[in-house]
C-alpha positions as CSV (number, residue, x, y, z in Angstrom):
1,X,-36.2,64.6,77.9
2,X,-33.0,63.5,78.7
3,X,-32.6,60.0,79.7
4,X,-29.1,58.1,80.7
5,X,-28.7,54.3,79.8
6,X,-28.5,52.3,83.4
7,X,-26.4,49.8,80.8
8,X,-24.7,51.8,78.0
9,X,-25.1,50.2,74.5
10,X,-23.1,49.5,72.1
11,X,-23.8,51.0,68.6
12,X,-22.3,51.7,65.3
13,X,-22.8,55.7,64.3
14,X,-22.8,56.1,60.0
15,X,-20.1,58.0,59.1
16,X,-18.2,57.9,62.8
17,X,-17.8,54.2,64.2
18,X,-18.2,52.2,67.0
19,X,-19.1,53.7,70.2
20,X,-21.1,53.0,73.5
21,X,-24.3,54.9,73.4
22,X,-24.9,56.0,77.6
23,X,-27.8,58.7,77.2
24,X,-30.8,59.6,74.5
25,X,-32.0,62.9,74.2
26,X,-36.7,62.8,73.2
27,X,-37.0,66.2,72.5
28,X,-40.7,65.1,71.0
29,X,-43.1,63.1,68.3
30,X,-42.4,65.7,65.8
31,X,-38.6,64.6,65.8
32,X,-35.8,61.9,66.0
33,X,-34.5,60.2,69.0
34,X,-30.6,61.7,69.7
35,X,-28.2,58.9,70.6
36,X,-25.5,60.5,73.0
37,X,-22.6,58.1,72.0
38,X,-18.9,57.6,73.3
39,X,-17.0,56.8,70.3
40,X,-14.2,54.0,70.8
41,X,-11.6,55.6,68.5
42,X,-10.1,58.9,69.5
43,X,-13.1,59.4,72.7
44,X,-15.0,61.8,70.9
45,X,-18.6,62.6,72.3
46,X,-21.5,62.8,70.2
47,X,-24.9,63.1,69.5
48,X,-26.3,61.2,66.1
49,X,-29.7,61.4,65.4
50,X,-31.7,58.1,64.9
51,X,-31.7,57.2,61.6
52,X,-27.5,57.5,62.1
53,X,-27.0,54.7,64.7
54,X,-27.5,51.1,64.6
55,X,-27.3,48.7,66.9
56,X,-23.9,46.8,67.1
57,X,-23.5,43.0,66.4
58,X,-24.4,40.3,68.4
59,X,-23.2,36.8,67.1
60,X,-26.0,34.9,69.4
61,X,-29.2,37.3,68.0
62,X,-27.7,36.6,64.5
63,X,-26.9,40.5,64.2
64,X,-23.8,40.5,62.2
65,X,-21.2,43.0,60.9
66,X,-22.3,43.0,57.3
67,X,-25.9,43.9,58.5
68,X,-24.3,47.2,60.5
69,X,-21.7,47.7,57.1
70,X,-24.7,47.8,54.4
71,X,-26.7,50.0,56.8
72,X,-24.8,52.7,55.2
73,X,-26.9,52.8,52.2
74,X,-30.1,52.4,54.2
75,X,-29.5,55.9,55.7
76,X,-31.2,58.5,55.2
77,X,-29.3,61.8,53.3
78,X,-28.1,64.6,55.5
79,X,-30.9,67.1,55.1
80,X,-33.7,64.6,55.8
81,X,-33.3,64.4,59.3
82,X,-35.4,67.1,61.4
């Protein structure tokens, strides 16, 4: 199922930056959620699967940049993503 954000979101994709997430992609329970994301530097579109994308900071929710920065380690490797 395809689904577009009324409100896009901004997230942080490992390994590609900053971008504003406008669509997911379900396609089931057997499977990750796929972020369609807008990258803010150089436009580039693409799809990252969940365990890629995190949520971008938010001073007031106490989200904050080194959260996002270490969440590189908390990902998991290449091949372990259906």
């Amino acid at each position: 199922m395809f689904t577009q954000l009324q409100t896009p979101l901004p997230v942080h994709v490992i390994g590609k930056g900053a971008g504003l997430a406008f669509a997911v992609i379900d396609y089931g329970a057997e499977h990750n959620l796929i972020w369609v994301t807008a990258l803010d530097e150089g436009g580039e579109i693409w799809c990252a699967p969940n365990p890629k994308v995190r949520v971008a900071e938010n001073w007031s929710l106490g989200r904050s940049r080194d959260s996002i920065a270490g969440a590189d380690s908390l990902a998991a490797p290449e091949g372990d993503t259906p």
